[in-house]
DRENDREN-218476 format. One record per residue: residue in one letter; x, y, z of N, C-alpha, C in turn. Coordinates in steps of 0.05 Angstrom, whole numbers, plus 5000, padded with zeros to 4 digits. Each point is the difference from the previous one (the first is absolute). Layout:
BEGIN
aXYZXYZXYZ;...
END
This chain:
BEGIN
x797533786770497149954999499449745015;x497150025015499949735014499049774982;x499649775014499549734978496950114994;x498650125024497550014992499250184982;x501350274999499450194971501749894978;x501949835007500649864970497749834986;x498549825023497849844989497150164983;x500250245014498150164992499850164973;x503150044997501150094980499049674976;x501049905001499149734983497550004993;x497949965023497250084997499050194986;x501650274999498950174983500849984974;x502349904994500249964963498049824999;x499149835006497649754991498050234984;x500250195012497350264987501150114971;x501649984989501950084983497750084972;x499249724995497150014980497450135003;x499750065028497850135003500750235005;x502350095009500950345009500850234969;x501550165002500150164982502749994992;x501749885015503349974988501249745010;x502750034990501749725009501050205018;x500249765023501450055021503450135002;x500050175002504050085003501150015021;x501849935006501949965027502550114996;x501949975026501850044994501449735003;x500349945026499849795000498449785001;x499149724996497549865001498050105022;x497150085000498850125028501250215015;x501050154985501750225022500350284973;x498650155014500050374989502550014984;x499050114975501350064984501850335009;x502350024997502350205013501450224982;x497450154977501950184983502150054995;x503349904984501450135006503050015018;x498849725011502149875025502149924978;x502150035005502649784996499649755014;x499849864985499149675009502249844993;x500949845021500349744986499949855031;x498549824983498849735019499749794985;x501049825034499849634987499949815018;x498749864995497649835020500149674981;x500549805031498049834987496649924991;x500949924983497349834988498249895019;x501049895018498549915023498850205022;x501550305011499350125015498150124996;x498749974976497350324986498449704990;x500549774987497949854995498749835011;x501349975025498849785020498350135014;x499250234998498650235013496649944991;x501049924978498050084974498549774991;x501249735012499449734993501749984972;x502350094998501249904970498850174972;x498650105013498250134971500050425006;x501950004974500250364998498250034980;x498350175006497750014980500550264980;x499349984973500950254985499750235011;x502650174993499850295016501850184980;x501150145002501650154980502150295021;x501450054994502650125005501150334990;x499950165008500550254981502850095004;x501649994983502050095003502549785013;x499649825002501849785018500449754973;x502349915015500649844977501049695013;x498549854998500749715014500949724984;x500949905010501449744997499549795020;x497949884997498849715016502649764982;x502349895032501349764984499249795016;x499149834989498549725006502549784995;x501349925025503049745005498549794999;x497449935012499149755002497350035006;x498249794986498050025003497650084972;x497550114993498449974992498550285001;x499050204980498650245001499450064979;x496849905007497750064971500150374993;x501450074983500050354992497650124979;x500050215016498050214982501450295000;x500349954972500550304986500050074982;x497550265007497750094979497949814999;x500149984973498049745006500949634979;x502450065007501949745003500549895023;x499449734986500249845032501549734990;x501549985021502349744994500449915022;x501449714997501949965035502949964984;x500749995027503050095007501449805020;x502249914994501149855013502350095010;x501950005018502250045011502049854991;x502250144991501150334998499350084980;x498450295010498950174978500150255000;x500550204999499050315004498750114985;x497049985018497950254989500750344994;x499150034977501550375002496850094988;x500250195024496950195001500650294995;x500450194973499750265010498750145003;x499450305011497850095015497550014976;x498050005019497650064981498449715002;x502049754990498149714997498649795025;x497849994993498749915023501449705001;x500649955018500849705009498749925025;x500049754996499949795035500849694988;x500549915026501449765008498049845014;x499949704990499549785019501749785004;x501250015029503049855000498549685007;x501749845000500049745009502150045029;x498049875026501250055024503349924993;x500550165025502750055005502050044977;x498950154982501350114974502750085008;x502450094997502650045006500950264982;x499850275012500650164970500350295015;x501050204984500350245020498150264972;x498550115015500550364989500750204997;x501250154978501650204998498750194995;x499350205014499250244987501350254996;x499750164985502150314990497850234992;x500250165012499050174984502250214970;x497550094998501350124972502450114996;x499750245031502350195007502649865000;x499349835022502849785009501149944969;x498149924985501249744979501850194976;x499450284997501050214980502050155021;x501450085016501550115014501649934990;x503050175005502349905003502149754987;x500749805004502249864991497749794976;x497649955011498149804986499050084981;x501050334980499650044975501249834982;x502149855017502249854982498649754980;x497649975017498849674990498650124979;x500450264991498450024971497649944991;x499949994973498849824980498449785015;x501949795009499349765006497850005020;x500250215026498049985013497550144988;x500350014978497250154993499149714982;x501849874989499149774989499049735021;x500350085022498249785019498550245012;x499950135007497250155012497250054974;x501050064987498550024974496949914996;x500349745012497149775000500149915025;x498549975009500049755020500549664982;x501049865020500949834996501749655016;x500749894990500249685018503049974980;x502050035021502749864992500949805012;x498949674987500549815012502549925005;x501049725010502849975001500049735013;x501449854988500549685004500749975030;x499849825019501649935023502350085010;x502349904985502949994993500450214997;x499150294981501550174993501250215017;x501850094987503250105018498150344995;x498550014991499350374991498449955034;x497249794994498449925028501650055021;x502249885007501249925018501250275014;x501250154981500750235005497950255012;x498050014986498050224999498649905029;x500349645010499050045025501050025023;x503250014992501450055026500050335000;x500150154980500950315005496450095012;x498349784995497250165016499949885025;x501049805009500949875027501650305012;x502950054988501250195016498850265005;x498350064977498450205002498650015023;x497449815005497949915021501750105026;x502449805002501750015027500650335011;x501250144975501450245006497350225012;x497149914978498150215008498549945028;x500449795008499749955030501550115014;x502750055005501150155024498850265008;x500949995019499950275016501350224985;x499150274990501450284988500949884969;x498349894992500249954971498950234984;x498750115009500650294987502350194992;x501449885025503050314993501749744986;x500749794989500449864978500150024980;x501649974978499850054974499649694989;x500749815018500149674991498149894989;x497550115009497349844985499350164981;x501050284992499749984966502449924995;x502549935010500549854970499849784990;x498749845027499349694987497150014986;x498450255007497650034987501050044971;x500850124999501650124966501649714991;x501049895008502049774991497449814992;x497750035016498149764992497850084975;x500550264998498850134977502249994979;x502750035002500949934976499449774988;x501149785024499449674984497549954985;x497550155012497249894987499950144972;x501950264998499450204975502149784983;x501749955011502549874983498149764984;x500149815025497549854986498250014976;x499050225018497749924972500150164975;x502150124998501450124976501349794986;x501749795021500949814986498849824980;x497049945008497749855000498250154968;x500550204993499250214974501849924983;x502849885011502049984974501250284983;x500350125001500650254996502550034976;x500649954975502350014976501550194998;x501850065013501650194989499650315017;x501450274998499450215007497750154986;x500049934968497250094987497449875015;x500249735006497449935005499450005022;x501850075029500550205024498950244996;x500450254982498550244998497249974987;x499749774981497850024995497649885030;x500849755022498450005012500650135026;x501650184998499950325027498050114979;x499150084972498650295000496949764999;x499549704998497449875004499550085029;x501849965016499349925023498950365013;x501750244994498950255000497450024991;x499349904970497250004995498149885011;x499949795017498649795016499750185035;x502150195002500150165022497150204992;x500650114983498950284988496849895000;x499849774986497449925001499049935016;x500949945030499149855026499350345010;x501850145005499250415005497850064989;x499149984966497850174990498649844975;x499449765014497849794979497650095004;x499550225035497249965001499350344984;x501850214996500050244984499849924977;x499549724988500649964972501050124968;x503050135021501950094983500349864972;x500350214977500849884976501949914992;x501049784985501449904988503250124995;x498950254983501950175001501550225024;x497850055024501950015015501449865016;x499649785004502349755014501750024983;x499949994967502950024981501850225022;x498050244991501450255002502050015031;x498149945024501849965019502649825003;x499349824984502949825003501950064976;x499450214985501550154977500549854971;x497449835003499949834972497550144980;x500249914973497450024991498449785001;x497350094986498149775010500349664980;x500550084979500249724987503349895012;x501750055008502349925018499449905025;x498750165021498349825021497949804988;x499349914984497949794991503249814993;x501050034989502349804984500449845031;x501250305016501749845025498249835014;x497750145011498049765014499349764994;x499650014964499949764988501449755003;x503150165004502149744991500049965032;x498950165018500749855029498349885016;x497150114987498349765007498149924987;x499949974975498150024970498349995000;x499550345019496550054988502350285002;x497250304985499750184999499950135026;x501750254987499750325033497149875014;x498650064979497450075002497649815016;x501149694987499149795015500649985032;x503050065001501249985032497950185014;x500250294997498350185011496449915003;x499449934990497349884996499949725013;x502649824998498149745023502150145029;x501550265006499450045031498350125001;x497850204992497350125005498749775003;x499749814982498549715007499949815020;x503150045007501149855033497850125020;x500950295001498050225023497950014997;x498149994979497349895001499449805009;x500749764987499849755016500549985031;x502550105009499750035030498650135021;x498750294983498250075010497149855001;x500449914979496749884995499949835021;x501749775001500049795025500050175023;x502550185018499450025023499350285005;x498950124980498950265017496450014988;x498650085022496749894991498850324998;x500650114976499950204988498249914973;x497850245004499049964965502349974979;x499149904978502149994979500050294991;x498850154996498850274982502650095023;x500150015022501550165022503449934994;x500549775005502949904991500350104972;x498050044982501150014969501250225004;x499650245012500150315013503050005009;x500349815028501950035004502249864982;x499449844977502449864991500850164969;x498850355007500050204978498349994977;x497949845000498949984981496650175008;x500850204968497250155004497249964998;x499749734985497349904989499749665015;x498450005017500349735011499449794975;x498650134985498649794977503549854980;x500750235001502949964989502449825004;x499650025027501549865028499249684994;x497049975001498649705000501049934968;x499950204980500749814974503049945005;x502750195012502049934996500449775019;x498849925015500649745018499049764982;x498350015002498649804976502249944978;x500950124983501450054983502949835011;x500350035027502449925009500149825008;x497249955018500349715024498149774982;x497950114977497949775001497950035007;x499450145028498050095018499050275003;x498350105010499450265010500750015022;x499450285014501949945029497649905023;x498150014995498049915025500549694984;x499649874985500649804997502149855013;x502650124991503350015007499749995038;x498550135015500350075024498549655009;x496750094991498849755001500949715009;x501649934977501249785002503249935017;x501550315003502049875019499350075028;x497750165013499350045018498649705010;x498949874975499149765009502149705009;x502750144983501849745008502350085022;x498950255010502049885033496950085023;
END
């Protein structure tokens, strides 16, 4: 793509609030590719210097990225969390969450992207569990200066970068496996980072982390209670026990603040009546929709929209 339909591309998310959806790409400003076997990785600098440093929220279907920031400064948005970020850090985005970036010039950092297909094939069923325990949420895995995990995770995306530059890196098997080796470390990580007791308290957070899957698939069908048990072959006061002790609230609460996440994100960047989003976020009675937000956030949702439409 040239610099100038990349700039244009930029220009048009600015419309984001006034248009009818968030922007999706596949890559930043560039047609989304149904279906492709992906894996791509780019610096930080090649797609944001384009852009003046600023990736404006957009969202991803099916692709699964890893923004790692070695040096430097990047105010993040995802969903509608916003933080900064300092280097060494790895951002983990999975599909569906709107993100964007505002770097501090000459940021130092590379992007990893995978699609779905790539990331479930073959030898990378091995990462299990764990990769479902960092894809799970989006998320910010910081990391001190000094550390030997940092140090590592940025040389195997260094070798990575290098290998996906050559010439016939397609008939290669080398850049998945440093792609996969850099997906182990971040799953290893941040499994390490949960603390995890024993093999019991290993099965118990593989069948959380299944239910956190199941609910990201069909929060917006607002499946019952009992069948999330049923699918993961529990009963229902057993899935309440387990969710409890792993993140102490209720099935029922988890399910209800991600419908709450997707409201909220809709409300901010898609400029849709509320009555219309309540529709698509499965809810039959918009009146219904406005008490359960209320109920949740404090606000109504023209209120809720109101005021964060007013603070960016």
């Amino acid at each position: 793509m040239k610099p100038s339909d990349k700039r244009a591309a930029a220009r048009k998310t600015r419309k984001v609030k006034e248009g009818a959806a968030i922007p999706t790409f596949g890559l930043y400003g560039e047609t989304s590719t149904p279906g492709l076997q992906l894996l791509h990785i780019e610096e930080v600098q090649s797609r944001s210097r384009l852009f003046h440093w600023e990736i404006e929220p957009h969202v991803h279907q099916g692709l699964y990225q890893v923004l790692w920031v070695q040096q430097g400064v990047a105010q993040v948005v995802l969903d509608e969390r916003r933080e900064e970020v300092t280097g060494p850090a790895a951002i983990v985005v999975p599909p569906g969450v709107v993100h964007g970036f505002r770097f501090a010039p000459d940021t130092d950092g590379l992007v990893l992207t995978l699609s779905a297909r790539f990331l479930m094939e073959g030898e990378f069923q091995a990462v299990g569990e764990a990769f479902g325990v960092l894809f799970a949420a989006p998320g910010v895995l910081q990391f001190v200066p000094d550390d030997t995990i940092a140090a590592r995770l940025a040389g195997l995306l260094r070798e990575l970068a290098a290998e996906f530059a050559l010439p016939g890196m397609g008939e290669s098997p080398i850049a998945s496996w440093l792609a996969r080796a850099v997906m182990w470390r971040l799953a290893q990580t941040c499994a390490q980072r949960k603390q995890p007791q024993g093999e019991r308290a290993y099965r118990h957070q593989a069948l959380f982390t299944r239910f956190l899957l199941l609910v990201e698939q069909h929060f917006l069908e607002h499946w019952s209670l009992e069948r999330y048990a049923s699918r993961l072959g529990l009963s229902t006061p057993r899935l309440n026990r387990l969710v409890r002790a792993e993140s102490g609230r209720s099935a029922l609460e988890l399910v209800h603040e991600r419908l709450t996440r997707e409201a909220c994100r809709r409300l901010v960047y898609v400029a849709a009546p509320a009555a219309n989003l309540a529709t698509e976020l499965g809810f039959e009675d918009p009146a219904y929709f406005s008490r359960f937000f209320k109920r949740r956030t404090g606000m109504s949702p023209h209120r809720y929209r109101q005021q964060h439409t007013t603070a960016h």
